[in-house]
PDB file of N, CA, C and O in Angstrom, chain B, residues numbered from 101:
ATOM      1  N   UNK B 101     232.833 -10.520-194.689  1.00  0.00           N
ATOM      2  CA  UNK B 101     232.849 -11.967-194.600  1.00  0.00           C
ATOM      3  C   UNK B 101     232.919 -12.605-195.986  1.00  0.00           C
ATOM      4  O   UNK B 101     232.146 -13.511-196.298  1.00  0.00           O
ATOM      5  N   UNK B 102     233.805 -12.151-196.777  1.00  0.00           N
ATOM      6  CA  UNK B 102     233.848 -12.389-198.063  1.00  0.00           C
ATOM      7  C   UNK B 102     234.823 -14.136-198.030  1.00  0.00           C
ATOM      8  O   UNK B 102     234.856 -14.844-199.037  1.00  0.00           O
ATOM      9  N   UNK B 103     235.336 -14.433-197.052  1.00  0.00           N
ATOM     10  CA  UNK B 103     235.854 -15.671-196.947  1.00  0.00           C
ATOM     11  C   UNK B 103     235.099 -16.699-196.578  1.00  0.00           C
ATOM     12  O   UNK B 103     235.665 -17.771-196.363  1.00  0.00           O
ATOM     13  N   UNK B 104     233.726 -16.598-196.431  1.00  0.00           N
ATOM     14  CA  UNK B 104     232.613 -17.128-196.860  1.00  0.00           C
ATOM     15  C   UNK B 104     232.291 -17.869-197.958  1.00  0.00           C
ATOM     16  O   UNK B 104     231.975 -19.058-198.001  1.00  0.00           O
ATOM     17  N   UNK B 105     232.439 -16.737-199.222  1.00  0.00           N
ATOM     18  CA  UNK B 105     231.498 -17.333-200.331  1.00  0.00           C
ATOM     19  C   UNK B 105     233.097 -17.525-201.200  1.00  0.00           C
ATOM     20  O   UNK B 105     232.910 -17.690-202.405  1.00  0.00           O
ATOM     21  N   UNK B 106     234.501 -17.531-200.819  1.00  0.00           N
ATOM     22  CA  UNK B 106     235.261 -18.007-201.404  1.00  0.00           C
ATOM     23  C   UNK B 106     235.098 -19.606-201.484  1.00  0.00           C
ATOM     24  O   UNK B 106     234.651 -20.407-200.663  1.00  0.00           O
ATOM     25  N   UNK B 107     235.689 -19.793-202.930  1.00  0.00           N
ATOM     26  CA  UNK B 107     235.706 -21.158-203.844  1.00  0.00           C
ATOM     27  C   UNK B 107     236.749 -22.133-202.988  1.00  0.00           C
ATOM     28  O   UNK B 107     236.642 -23.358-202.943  1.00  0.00           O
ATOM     29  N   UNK B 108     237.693 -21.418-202.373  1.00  0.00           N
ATOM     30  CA  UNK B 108     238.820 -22.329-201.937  1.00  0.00           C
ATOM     31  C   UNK B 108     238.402 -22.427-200.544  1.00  0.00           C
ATOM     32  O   UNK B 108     238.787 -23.465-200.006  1.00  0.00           O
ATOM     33  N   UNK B 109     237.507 -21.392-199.576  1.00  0.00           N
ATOM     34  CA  UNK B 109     237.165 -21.806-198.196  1.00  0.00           C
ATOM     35  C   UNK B 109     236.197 -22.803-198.494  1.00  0.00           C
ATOM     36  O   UNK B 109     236.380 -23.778-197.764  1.00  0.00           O
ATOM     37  N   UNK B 110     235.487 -22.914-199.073  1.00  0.00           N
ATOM     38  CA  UNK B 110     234.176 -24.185-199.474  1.00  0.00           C
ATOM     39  C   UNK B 110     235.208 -24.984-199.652  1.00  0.00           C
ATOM     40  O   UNK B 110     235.107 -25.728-198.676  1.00  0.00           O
ATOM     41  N   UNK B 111     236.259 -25.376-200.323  1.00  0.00           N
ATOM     42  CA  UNK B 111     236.613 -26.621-200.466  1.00  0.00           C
ATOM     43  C   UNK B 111     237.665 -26.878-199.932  1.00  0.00           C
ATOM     44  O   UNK B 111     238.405 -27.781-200.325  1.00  0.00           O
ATOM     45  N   UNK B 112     237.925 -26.073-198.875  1.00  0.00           N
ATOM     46  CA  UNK B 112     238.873 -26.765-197.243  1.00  0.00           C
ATOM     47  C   UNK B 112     237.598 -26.983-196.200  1.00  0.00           C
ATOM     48  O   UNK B 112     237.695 -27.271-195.007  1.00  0.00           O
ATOM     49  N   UNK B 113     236.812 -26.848-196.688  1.00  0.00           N
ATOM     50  CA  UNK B 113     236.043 -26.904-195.450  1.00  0.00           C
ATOM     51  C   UNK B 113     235.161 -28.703-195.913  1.00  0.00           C
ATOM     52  O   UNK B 113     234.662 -29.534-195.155  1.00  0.00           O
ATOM     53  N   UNK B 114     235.295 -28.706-197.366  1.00  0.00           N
ATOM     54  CA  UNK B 114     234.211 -29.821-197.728  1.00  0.00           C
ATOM     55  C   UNK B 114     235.682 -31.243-197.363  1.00  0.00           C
ATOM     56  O   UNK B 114     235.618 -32.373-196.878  1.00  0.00           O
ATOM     57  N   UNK B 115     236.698 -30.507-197.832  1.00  0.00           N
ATOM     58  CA  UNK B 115     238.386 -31.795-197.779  1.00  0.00           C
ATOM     59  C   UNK B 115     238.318 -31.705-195.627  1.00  0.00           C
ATOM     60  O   UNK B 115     238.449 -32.732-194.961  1.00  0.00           O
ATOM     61  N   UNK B 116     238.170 -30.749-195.184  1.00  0.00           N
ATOM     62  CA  UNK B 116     238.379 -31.109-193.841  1.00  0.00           C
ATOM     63  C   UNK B 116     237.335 -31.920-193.162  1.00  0.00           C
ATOM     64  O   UNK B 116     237.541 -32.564-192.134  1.00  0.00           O
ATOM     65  N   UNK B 117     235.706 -31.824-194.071  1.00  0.00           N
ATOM     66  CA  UNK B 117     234.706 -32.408-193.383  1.00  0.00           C
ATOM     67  C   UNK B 117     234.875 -33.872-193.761  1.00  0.00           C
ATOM     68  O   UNK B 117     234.414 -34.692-192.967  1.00  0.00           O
ATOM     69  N   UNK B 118     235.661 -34.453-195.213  1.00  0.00           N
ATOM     70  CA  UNK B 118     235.886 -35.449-196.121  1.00  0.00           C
ATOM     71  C   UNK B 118     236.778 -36.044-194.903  1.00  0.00           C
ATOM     72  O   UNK B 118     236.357 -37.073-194.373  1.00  0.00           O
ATOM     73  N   UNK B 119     238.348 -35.292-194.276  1.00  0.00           N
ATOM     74  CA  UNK B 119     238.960 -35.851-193.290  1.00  0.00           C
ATOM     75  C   UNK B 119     238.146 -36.616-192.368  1.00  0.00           C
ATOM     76  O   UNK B 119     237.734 -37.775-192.306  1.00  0.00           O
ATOM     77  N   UNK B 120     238.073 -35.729-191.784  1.00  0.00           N
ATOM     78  CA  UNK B 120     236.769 -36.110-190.070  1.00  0.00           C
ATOM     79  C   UNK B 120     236.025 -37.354-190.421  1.00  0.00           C
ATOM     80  O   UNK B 120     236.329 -38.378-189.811  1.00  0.00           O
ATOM     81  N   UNK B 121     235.224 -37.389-191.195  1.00  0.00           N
ATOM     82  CA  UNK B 121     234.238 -38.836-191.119  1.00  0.00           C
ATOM     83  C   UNK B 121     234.890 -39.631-191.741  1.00  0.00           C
ATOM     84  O   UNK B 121     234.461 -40.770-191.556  1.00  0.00           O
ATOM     85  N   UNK B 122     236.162 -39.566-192.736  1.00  0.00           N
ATOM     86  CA  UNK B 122     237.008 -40.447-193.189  1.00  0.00           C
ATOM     87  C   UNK B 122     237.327 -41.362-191.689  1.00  0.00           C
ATOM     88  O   UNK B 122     236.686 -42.350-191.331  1.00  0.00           O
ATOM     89  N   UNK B 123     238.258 -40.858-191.098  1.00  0.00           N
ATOM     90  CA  UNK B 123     238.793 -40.913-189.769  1.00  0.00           C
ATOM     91  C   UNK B 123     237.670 -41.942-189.009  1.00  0.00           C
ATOM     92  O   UNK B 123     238.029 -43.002-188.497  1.00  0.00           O
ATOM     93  N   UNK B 124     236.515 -41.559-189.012  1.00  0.00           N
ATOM     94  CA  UNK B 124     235.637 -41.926-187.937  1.00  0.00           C
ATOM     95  C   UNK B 124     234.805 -42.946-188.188  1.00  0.00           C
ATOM     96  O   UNK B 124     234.233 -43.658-187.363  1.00  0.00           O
ATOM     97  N   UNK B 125     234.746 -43.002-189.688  1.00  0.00           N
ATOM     98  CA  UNK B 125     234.432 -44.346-190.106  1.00  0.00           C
ATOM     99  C   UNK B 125     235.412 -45.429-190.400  1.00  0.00           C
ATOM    100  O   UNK B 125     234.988 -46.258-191.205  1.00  0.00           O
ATOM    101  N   UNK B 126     236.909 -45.677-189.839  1.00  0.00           N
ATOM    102  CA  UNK B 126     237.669 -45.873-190.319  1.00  0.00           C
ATOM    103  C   UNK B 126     238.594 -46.180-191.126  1.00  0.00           C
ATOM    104  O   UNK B 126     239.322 -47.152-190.929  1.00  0.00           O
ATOM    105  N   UNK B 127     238.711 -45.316-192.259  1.00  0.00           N
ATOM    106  CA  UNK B 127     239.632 -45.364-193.418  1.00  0.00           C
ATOM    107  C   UNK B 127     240.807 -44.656-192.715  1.00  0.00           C
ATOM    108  O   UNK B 127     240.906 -43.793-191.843  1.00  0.00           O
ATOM    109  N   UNK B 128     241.891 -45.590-193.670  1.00  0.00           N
ATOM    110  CA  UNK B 128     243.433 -45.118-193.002  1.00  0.00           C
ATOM    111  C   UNK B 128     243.472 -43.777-193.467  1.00  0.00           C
ATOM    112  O   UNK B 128     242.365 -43.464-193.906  1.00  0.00           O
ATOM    113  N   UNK B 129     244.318 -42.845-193.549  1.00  0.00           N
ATOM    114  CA  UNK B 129     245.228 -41.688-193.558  1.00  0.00           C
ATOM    115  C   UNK B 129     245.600 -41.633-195.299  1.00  0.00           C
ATOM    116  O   UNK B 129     245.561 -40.646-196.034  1.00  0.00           O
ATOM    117  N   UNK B 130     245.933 -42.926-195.611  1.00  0.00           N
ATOM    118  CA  UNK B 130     246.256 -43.234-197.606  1.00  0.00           C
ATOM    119  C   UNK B 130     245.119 -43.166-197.745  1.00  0.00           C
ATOM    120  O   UNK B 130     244.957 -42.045-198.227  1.00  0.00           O
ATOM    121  N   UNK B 131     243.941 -43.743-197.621  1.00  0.00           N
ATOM    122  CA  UNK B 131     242.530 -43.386-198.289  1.00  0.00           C
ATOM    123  C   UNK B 131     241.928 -42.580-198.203  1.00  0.00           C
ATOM    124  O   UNK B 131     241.078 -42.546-199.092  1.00  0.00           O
ATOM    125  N   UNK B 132     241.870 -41.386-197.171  1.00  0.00           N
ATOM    126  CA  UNK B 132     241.307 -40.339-197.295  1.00  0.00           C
ATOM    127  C   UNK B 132     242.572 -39.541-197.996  1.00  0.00           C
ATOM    128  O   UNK B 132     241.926 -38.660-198.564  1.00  0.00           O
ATOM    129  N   UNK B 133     243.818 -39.296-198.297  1.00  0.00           N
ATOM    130  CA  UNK B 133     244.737 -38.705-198.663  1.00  0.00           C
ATOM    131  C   UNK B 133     244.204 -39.501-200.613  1.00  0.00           C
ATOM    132  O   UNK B 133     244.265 -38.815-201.633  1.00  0.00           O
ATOM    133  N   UNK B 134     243.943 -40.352-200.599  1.00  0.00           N
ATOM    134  CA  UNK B 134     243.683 -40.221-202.253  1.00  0.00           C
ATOM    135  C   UNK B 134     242.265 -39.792-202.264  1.00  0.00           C
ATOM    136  O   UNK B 134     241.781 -39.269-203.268  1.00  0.00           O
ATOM    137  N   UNK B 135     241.867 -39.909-201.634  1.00  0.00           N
ATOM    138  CA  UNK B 135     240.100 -38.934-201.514  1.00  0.00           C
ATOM    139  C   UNK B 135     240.002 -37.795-201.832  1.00  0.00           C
ATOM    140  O   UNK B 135     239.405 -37.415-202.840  1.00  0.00           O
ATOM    141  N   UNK B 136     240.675 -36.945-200.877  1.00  0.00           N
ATOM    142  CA  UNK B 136     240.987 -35.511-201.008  1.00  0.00           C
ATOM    143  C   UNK B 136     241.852 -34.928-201.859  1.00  0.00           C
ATOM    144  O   UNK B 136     241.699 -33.742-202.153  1.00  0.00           O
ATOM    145  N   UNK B 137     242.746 -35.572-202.307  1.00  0.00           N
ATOM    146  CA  UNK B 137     244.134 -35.157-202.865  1.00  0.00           C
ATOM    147  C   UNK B 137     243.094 -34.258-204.036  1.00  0.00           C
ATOM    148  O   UNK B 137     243.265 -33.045-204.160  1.00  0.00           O
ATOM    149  N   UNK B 138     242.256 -34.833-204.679  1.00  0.00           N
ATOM    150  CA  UNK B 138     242.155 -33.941-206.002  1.00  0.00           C
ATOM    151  C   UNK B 138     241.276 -32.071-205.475  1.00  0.00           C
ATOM    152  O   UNK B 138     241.227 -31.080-206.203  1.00  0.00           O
ATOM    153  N   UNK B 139     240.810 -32.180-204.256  1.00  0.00           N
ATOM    154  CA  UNK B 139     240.589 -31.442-203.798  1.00  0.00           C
ATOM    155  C   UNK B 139     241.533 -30.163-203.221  1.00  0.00           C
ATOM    156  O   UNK B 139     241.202 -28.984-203.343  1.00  0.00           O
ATOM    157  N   UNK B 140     242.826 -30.649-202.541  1.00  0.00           N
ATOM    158  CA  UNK B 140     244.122 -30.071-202.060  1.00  0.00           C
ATOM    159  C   UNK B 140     244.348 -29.690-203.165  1.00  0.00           C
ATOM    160  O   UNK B 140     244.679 -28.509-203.057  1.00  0.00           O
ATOM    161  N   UNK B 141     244.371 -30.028-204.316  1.00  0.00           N
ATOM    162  CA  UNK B 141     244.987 -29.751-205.572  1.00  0.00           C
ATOM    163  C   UNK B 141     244.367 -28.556-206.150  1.00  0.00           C
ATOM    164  O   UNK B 141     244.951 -27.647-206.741  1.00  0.00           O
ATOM    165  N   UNK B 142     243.073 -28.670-205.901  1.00  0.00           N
ATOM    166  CA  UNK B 142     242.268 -27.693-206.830  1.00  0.00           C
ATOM    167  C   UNK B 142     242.644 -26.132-206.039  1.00  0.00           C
ATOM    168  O   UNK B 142     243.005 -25.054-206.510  1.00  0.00           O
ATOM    169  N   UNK B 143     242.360 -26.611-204.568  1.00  0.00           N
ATOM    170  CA  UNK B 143     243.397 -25.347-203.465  1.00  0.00           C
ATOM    171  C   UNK B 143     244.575 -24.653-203.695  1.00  0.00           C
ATOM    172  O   UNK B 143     244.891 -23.555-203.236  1.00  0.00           O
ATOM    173  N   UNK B 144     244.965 -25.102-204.160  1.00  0.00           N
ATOM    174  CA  UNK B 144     246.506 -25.005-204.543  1.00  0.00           C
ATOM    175  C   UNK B 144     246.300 -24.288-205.917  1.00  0.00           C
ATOM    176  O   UNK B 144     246.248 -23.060-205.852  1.00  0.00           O
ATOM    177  N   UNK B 145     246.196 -24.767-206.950  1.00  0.00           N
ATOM    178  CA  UNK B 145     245.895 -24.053-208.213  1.00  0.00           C
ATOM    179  C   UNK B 145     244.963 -22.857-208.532  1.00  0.00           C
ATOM    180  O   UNK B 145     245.040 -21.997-209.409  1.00  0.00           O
ATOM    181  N   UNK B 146     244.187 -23.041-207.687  1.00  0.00           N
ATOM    182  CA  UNK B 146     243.357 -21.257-207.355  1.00  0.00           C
ATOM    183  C   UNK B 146     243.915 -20.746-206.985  1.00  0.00           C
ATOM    184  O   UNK B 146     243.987 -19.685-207.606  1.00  0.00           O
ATOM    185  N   UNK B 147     244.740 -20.798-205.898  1.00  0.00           N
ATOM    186  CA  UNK B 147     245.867 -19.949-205.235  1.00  0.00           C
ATOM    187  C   UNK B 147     246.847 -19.223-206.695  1.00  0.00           C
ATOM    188  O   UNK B 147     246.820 -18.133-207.266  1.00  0.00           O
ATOM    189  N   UNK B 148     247.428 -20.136-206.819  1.00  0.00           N
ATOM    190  CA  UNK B 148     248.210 -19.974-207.724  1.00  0.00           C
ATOM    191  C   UNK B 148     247.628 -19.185-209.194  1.00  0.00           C
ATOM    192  O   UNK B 148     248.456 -18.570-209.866  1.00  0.00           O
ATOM    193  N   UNK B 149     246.699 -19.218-209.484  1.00  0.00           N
ATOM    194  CA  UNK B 149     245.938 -18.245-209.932  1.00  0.00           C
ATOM    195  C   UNK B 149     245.578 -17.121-209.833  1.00  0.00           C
ATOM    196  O   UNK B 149     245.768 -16.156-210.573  1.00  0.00           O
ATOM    197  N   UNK B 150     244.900 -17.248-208.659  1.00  0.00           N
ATOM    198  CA  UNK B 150     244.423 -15.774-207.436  1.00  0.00           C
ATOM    199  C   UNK B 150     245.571 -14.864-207.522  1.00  0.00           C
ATOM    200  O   UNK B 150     245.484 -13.643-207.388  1.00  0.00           O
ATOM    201  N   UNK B 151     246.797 -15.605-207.784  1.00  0.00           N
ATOM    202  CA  UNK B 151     247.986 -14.275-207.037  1.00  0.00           C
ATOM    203  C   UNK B 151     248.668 -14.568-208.428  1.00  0.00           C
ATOM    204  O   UNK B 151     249.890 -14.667-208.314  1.00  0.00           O
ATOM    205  N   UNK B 152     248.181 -14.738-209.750  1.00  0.00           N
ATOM    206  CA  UNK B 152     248.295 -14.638-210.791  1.00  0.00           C
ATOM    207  C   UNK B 152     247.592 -13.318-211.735  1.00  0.00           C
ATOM    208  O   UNK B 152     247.975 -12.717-212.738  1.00  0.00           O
ATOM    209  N   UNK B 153     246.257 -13.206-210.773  1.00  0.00           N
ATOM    210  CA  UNK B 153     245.460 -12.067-211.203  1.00  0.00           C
ATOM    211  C   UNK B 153     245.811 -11.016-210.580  1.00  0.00           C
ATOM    212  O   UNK B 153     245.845  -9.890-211.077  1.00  0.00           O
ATOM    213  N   UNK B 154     246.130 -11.341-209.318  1.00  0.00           N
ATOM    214  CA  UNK B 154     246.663  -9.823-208.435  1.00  0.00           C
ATOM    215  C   UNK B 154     248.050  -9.326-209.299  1.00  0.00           C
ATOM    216  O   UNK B 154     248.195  -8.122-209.510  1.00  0.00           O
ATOM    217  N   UNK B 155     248.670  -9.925-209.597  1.00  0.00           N
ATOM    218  CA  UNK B 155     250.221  -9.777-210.563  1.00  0.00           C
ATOM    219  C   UNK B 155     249.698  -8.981-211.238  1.00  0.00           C
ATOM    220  O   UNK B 155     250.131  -7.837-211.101  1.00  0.00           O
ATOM    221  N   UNK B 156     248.676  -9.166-212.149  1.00  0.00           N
ATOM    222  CA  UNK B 156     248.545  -8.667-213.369  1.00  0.00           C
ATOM    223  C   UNK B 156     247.694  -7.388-213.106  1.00  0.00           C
ATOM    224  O   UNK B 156     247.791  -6.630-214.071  1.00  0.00           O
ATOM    225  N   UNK B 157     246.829  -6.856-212.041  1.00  0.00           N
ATOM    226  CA  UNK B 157     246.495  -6.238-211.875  1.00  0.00           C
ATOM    227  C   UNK B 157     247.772  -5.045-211.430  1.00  0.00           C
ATOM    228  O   UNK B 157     247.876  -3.892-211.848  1.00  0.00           O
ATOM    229  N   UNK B 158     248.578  -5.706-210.542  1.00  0.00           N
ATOM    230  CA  UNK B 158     249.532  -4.785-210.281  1.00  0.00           C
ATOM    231  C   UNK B 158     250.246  -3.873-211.587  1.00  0.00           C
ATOM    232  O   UNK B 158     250.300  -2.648-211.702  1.00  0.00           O
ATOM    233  N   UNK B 159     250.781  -4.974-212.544  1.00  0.00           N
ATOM    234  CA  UNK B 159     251.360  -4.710-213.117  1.00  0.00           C
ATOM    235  C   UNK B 159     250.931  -3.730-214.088  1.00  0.00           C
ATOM    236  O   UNK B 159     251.574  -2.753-214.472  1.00  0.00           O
ATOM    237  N   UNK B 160     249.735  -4.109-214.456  1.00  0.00           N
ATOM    238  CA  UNK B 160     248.381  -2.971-215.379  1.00  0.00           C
ATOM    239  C   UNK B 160     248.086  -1.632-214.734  1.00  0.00           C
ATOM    240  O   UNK B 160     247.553  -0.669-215.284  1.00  0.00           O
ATOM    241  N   UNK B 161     248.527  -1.720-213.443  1.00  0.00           N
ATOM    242  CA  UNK B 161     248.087  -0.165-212.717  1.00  0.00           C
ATOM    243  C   UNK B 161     249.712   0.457-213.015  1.00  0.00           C
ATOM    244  O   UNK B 161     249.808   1.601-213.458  1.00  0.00           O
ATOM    245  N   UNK B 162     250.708  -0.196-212.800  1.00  0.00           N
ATOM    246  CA  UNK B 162     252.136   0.167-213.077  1.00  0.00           C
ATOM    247  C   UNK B 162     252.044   0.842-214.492  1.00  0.00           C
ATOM    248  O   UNK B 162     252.475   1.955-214.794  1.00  0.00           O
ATOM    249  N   UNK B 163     251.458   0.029-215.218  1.00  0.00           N
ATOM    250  CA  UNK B 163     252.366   0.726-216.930  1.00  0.00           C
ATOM    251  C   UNK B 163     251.116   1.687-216.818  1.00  0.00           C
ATOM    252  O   UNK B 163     251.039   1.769-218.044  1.00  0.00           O
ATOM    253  N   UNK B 164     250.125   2.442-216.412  1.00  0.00           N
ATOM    254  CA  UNK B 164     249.377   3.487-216.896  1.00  0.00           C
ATOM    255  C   UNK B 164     250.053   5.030-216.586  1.00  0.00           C
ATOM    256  O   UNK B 164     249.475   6.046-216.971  1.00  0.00           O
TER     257      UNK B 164
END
């Protein structure tokens, strides 16, 4: 259950909980979308990281 204590499941889970009561207290769809956006973002750039380190791991087991 290591997708647990991941950095990027905590913060789809904190941007999806940010959605929901956005919604329910009623803010439009643009205000929770500039709410979250810096959050989606940070998702995105770990990713892009994450499979930045796996690269390099690959590539480090390759040249030995």
């Amino acid at each position: 259950m290591d997708i647990l204590k991941s950095k990027k499941f905590i913060a789809a889970i904190i941007a999806s909980l940010g959605t929901f009561f956005g919604l329910m207290n009623g803010l439009t769809v643009e205000e929770i979308a500039v709410a979250i956006s810096p959050i989606l973002s940070y998702i995105l750039a770990q990713g892009v990281a994450d499979a930045g380190k796996e690269r390099a791991k690959i590539e480090k087991g390759n040249n030995q």
